[in-house]
C-alpha positions in Angstrom: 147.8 110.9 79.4 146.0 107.6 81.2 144.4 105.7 79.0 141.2 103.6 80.0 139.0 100.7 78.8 136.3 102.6 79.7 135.4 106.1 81.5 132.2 107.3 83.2 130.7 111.0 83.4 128.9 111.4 86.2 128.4 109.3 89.6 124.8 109.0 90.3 123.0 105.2 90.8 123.9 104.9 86.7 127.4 106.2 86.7 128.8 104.4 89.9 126.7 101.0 89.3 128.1 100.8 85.7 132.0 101.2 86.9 131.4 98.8 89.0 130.0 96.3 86.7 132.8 97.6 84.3 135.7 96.8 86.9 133.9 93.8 87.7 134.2 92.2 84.2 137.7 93.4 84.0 137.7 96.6 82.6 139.8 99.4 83.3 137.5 102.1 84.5 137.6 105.7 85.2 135.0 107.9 86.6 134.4 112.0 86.3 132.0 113.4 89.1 132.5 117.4 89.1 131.2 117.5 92.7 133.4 116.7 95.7 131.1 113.7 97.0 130.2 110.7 94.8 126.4 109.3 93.7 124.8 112.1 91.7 121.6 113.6 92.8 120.2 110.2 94.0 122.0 110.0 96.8 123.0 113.7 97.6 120.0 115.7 96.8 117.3 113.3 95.4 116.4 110.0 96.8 118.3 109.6 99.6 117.7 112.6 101.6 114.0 112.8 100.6 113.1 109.0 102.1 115.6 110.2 105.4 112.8 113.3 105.8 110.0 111.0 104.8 111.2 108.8 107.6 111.5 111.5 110.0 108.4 112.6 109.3 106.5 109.5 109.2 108.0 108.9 112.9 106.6 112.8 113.9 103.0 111.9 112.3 102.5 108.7 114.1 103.7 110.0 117.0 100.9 112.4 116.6 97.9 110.6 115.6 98.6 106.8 116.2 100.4 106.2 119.1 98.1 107.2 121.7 95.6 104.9 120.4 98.5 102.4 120.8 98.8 103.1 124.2 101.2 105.2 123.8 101.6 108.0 126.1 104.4 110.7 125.8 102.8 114.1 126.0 102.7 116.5 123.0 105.9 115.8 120.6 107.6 118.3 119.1 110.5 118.3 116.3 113.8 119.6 116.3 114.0 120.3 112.9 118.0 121.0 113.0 118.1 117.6 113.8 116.2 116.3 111.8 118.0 117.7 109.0 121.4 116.6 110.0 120.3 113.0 110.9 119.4 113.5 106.6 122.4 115.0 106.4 124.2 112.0 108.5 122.6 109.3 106.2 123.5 110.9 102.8 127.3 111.1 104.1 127.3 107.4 104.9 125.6 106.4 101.7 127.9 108.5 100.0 131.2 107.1 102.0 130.3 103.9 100.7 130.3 104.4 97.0 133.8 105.8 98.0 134.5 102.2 99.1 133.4 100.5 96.2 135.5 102.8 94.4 138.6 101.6 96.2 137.6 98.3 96.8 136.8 98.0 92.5 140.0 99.5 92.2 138.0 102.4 90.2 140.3 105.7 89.9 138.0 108.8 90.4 138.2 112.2 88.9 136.6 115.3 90.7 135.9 118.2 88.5 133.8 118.7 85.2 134.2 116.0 82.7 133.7 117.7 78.6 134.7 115.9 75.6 137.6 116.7 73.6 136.8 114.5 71.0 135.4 111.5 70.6 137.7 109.8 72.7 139.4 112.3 74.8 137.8 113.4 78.2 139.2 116.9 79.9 138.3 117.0 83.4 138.9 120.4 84.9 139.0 120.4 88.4 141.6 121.6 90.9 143.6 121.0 88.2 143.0 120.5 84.7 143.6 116.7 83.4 143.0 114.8 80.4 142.5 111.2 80.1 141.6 108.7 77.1 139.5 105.9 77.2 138.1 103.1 74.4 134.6 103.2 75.2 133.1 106.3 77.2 129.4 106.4 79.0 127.8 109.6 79.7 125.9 109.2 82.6 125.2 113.2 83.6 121.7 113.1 85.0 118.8 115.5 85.3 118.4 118.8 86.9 115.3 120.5 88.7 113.2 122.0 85.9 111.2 125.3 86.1 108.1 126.9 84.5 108.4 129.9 81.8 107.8 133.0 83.3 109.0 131.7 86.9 112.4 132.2 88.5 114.1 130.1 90.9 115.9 132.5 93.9 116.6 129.4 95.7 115.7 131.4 99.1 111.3 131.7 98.6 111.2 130.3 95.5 112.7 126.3 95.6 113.3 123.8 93.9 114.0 119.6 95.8 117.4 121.0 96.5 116.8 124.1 98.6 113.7 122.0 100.2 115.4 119.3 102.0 117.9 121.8 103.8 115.6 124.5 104.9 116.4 125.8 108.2 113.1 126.2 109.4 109.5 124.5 108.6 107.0 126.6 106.7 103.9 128.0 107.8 103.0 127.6 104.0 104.3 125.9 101.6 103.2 126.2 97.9 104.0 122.9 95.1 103.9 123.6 91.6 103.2 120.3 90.9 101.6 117.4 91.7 104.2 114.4 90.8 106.3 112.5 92.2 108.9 115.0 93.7 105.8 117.8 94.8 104.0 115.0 96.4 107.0 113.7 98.8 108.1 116.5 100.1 104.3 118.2 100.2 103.9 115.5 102.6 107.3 115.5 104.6 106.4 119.3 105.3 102.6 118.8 105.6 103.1 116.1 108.3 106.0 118.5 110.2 102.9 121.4 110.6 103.1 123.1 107.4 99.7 124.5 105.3 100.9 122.8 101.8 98.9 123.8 98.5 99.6 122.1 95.7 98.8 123.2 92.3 98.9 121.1 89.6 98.3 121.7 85.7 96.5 117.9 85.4 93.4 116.8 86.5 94.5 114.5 88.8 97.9 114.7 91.2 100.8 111.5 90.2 99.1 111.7 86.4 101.8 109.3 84.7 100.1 106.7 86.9 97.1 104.8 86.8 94.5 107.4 87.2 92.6 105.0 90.1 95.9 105.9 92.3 95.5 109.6 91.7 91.9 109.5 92.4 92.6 107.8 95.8 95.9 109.3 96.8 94.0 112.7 95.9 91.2 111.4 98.4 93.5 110.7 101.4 95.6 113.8 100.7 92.6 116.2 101.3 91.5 114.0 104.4 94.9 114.3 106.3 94.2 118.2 105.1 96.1 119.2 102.1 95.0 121.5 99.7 94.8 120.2 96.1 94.3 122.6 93.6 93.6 120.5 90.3 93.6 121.7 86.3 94.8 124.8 87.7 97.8 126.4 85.2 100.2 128.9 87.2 100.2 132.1 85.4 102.8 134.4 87.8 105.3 133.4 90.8 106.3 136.6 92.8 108.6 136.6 95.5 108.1 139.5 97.8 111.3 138.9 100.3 109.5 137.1 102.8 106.5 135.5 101.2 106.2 134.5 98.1 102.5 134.9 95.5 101.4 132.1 93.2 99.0 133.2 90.7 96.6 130.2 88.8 93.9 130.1 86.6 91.4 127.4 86.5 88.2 126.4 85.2 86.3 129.0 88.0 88.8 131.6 86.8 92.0 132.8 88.9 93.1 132.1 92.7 95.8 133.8 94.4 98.1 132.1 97.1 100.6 133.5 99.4 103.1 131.4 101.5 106.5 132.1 102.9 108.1 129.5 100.5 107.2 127.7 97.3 108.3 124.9 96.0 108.7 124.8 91.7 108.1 120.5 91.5 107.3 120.1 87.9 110.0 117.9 86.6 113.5 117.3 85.6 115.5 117.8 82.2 118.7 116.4 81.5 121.8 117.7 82.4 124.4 118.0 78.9 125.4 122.0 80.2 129.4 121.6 79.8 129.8 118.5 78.6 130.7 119.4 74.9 128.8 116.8 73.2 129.4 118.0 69.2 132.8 117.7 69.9 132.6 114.3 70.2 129.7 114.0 67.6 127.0 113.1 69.9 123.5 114.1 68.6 121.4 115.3 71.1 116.9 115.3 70.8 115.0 118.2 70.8 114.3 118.1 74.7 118.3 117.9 75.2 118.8 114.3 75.9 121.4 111.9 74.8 120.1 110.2 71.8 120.9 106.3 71.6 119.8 103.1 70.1 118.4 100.1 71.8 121.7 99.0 73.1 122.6 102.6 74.3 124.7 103.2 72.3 125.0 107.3 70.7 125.5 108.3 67.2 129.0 107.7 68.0 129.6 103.8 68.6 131.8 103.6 71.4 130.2 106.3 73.4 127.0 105.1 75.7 124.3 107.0 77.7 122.2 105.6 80.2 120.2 107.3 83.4 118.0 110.2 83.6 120.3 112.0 79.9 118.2 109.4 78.0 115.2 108.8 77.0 112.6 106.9 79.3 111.7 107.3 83.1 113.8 109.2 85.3 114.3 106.9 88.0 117.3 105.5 90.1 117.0 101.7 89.4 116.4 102.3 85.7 119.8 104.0 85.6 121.1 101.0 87.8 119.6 98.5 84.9 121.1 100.7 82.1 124.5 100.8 83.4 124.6 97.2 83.9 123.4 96.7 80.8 126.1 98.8 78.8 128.9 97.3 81.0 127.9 93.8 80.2 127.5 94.6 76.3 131.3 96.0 76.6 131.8 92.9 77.6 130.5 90.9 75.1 127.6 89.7 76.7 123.9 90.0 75.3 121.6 91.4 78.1 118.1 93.3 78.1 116.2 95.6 79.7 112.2 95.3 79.9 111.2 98.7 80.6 107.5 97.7 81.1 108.6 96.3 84.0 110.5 99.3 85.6 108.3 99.7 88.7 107.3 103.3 89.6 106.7 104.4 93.5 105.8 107.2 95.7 107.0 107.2 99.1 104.4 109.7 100.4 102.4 107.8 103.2 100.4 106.0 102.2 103.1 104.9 99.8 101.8 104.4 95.8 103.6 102.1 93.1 102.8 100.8 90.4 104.4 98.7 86.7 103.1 97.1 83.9 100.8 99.1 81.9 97.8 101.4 83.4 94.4 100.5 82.6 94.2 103.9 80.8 96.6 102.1 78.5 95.3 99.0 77.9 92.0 100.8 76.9 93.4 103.0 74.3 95.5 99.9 73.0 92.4 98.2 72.4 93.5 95.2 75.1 90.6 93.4 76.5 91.7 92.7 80.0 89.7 92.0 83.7 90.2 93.5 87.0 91.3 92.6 90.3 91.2 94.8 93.0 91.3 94.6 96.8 91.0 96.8 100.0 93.4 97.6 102.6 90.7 97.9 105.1 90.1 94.3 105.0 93.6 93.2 105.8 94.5 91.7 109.2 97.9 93.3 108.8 96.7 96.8 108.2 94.2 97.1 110.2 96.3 96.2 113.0 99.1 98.4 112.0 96.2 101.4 111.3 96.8 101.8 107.7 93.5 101.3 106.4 93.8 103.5 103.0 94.5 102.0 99.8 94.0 98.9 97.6 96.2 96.6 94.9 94.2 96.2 92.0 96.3 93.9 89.1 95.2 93.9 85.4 95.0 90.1 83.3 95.0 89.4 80.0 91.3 88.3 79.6 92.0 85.9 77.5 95.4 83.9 79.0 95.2 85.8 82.3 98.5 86.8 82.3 99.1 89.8 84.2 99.3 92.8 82.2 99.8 95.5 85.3 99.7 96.6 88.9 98.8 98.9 90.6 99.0 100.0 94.4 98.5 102.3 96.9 98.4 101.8 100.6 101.1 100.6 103.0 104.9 99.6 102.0 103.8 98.9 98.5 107.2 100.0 97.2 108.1 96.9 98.6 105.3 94.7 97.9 105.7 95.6 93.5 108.6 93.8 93.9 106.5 90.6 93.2 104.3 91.7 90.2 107.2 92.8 88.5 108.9 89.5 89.4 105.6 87.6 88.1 105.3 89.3 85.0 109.2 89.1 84.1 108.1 84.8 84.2 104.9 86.1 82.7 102.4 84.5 85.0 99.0 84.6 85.6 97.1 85.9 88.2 96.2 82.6 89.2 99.7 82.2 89.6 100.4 84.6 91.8 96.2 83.4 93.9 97.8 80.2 94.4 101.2 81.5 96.2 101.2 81.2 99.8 101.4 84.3 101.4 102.5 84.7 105.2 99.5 85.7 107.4 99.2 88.3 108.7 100.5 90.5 106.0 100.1 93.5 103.8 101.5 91.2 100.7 97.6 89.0 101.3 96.2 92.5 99.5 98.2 91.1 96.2 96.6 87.4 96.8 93.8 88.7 97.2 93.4 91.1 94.1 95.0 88.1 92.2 92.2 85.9 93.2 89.8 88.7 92.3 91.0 88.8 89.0 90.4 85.2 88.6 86.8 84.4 88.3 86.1 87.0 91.3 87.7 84.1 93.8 89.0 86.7 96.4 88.2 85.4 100.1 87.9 88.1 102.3 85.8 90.7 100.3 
């Protein structure tokens, strides 16, 4: 039997970023991925795929709309959606080729098959063959699967969840969303900009409710102008697939609507993934919701056993994964690092994109914070204007007192970029007159964030 310093279960952004680290400091590290390609659903069926069709789509839509008023001239476009979903296909096997390298290149030996605990330091691995290995310390980093609705069930041919969605073989003429996150909202929009009808229906008042509700109320606003039906505190009651099409029943506060499309798309979460894994024979406690229970240094009810990524607690995001696996590699090591999960930024990449970190004003009101507002238009922005991308705003939330920056907020263009720097600020705790006094390069999108800074300060901002 090999025996290893450390071993991995599972090879999304957490898993693979954590051997790494692990091999990096020295360790001698194993990873367990029961699918034939490496990086989890991040980069096979999650994130990956989803921003290649939000590209392609984003490309389709402009030609459309904008480039004729650029000057533009080449006829009516139209897409070739087969190859559209290979060039996603193309980019997902190059991301995923080159977590193969680092394997190699970390000296990391991979596993393929299903990774279950013997005991509490004894990993069986059934694949194409069955193989046991031992290791000191062990990380279960298993991820998240789609989750569903009681009462609703997932064929995976009418009835979808983000899996089935990024390799359809046509476009819809209608597409239904239950739900109005993250997920429903991106690929709502990669199919509403291809041609597709796309009703969402979401439970909540307002679509992308974990963020600040400002962003819902202005992503909602653009969503219905480029023609998307939002159907809002609406709870889905029955899902009936009829072979072809597919019925949504809701009810909401003017009593019940019907919808009919030929696919619908079940958006309305993710749950961890512990299915196989044999967890109690290792003495790992799991919560009520299924997840990994661990302490503030990730570590289980059992010492030397870890848990990091979407199997834990706390948002189910990529780079929070990333952060964890770092973090439990380095404390193998005996180093001392953190994690500051206020400052995990969250984003949309719908169009225009939405992001956010630090705490929502929504929040900061029910803690009783007294804090002031900054907040500035797109529309008023050299960059945007030129570039057409006139929807949006930053708006950043200070202390009122010591004017440290307490949050951010954005919608508008490449704002999953532009967070970057509030979360950067706030890590150094600045103020917003920190951030007002900062040169910014002119023209660009990144003058919003000056300029809500400055508005936050004594209502200093220039160009309003």
């Amino acid at each position: 039997m090999d025996n290893y310093d450390v071993a991995i279960i599972g090879s999304g952004p957490g898993g693979y970023v954590c051997a790494i680290r692990c091999a990096q400091l020295g360790l001698k590290t194993a990873i367990i991925e029961k699918y034939n390609t490496l990086g989890g659903t991040c980069l096979n069926v999650g994130c990956i795929p989803s921003k290649a069709m939000l590209d392609s789509s984003h490309q389709y839509h402009d030609a459309l709309h904008k480039f004729a008023d650029h000057g533009i001239n080449i006829g009516t476009p139209t897409v070739d959606f087969k190859k559209m979903v290979e060039r996603k296909q193309g980019v997902v096997d190059q991301m995923t080729k080159g977590v193969d390298f680092l394997m190699k290149k970390n000296k990391i030996t991979v596993y393929v098959g299903m990774g279950s605990f013997v005991d509490a330091n004894t990993i069986s691995i059934d694949g194409e063959k069955k193989e046991t290995i031992s290791a000191k310390n062990i990380v279960i980093a298993t991820g998240s699967k789609p989750s569903s609705i009681p009462g609703v069930e997932i064929d995976k041919k009418r009835v979808i969840t983000s899996t089935e969605a990024l390799s359809l073989t046509e476009i819809p003429k209608h597409l239904i969303v239950i739900g109005g996150g993250v997920i429903g909202m991106e690929l709502g929009n990669v199919y509403h900009r291809l041609g597709s009808e796309v009703s969402i229906v979401e439970y909540a008042p307002s679509i992308i409710a974990s963020m600040d509700a400002s962003l819902g109320k202005e992503m909602g606003r653009v969503m219905k102008k480029q023609g998307m039906n939002l159907h809002l505190s609406h709870k889905v009651t029955s899902v009936v697939s009829n072979g072809k099409t597919v019925t949504v029943t809701a009810e909401g506060k003017k009593g019940e609507i019907k919808l009919e499309a030929d696919y619908c798309l079940v958006a309305v979460g993710r749950s961890a993934y512990t299915a196989g894994l044999q967890a109690h024979n290792a003495g790992v406690k799991l919560d009520e919701r299924g997840r990994v229970e661990t302490n503030d240094h990730l570590q289980t009810s059992v010492p030397h056993i870890y848990a990091i990524g979407d199997v834990v607690k706390g948002a189910m995001l990529a780079h929070k994964a990333e952060e964890e696996g770092v973090m439990v590699a380095e404390i193998l090591a005996g180093q001392k690092p953190h994690i500051n999960y206020n400052l995990i930024p969250g984003v949309v990449y719908t169009w225009p994109e939405v992001s956010g970190v630090g705490q929502t004003e929504e929040q900061l009101k029910e803690a009783g914070i007294k804090y002031k507002v900054g907040q500035f238009p797109f529309r008023a922005n050299g960059r945007a204007v030129a570039g057409m991308d006139l929807d949006g705003f930053v708006k950043i939330l200070a202390d009122e007192t010591t004017d440290e920056v307490l949050g951010a907020h954005m919608i508008g263009p490449r704002v999953a970029d532009m967070i970057a720097e509030i979360a950067l600020a706030m890590e150094f705790r600045a103020s917003a007159e920190d951030i007002a006094r900062i040169c910014h390069a002119h023209p660009t999108t990144s003058e919003v964030t000056k300029e809500a800074a400055l508005a936050a300060t004594a209502n200093r901002a220039i160009h309003s």
